[in-house]
C-alpha positions as CSV (number, residue, x, y, z in Angstrom):
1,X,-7.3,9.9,-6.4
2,X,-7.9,11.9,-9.9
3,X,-5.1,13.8,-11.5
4,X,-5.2,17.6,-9.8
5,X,-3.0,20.1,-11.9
6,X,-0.4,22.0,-10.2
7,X,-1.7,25.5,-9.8
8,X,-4.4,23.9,-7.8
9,X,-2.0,21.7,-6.3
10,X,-0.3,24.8,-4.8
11,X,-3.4,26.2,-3.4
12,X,-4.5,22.9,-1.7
13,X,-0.8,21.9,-0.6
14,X,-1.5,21.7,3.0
15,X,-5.0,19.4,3.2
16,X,-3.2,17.4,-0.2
17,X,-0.4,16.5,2.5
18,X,-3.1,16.2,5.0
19,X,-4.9,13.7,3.0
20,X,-2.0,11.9,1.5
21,X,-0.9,11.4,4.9
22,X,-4.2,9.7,6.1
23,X,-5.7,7.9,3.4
24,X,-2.2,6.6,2.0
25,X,-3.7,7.6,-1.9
26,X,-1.0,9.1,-3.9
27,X,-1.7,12.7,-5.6
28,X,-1.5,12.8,-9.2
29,X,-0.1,16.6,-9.7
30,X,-0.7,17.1,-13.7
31,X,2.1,19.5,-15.2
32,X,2.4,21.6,-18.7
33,X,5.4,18.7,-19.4
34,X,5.5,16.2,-17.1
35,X,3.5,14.8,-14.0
36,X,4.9,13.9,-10.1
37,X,3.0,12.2,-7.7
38,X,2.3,13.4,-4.0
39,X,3.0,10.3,-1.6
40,X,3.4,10.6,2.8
41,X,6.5,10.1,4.3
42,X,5.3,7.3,5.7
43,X,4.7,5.2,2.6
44,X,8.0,6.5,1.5
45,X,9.7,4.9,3.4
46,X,7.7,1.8,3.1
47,X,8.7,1.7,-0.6
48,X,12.5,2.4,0.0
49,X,12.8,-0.5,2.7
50,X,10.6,-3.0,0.4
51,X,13.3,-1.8,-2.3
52,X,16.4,-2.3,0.2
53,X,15.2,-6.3,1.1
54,X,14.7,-7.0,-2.3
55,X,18.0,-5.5,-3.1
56,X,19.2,-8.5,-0.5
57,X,19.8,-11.3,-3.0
58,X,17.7,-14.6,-1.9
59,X,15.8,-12.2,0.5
60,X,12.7,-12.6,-1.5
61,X,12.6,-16.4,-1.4
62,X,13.3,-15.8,2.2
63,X,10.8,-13.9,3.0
64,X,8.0,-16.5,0.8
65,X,9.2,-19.2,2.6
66,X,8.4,-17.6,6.3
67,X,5.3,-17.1,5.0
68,X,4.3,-20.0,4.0
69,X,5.8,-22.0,7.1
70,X,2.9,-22.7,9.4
71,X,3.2,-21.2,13.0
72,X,3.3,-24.4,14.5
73,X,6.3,-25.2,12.6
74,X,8.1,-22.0,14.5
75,X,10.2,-21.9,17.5
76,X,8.4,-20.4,20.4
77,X,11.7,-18.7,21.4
78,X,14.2,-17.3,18.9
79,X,18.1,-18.5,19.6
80,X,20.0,-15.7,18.9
């Protein structure tokens, strides 16, 4: 999505949330010093759990190699 400035941020809060929320797009919201960006709760949280496993160390190989193992090569029932 383009940059929107605040004061037009503030009178388009609700449908910004609205459309964050459904199209997933972060909101550029332009400042007289800086900038923030308007992301859903949703993706939030996506970001901070992608952030906690690859604060795991190895988990990032981890995670590669169960990707690339074929899902014949995967037991049928997990032995916990």
């Amino acid at each position: 999505m383009l940059p929107i400035n605040a004061s037009e941020a503030q009178t388009k809060l609700y449908d910004l949330i609205d459309e964050t929320a459904v199209s997933h797009k972060p909101v550029i919201i332009t400042g007289k010093n800086s900038n923030a960006v308007l992301i859903s709760e949703e993706d939030w949280v996506s970001v901070q759990e992608t952030l906690y496993l690859l604060s795991i160390p190895n988990m990032r190989e981890s995670i590669r190699e169960g990707l690339d193992t074929p899902l014949t090569e995967c037991e049928k029932e997990i032995e916990w």
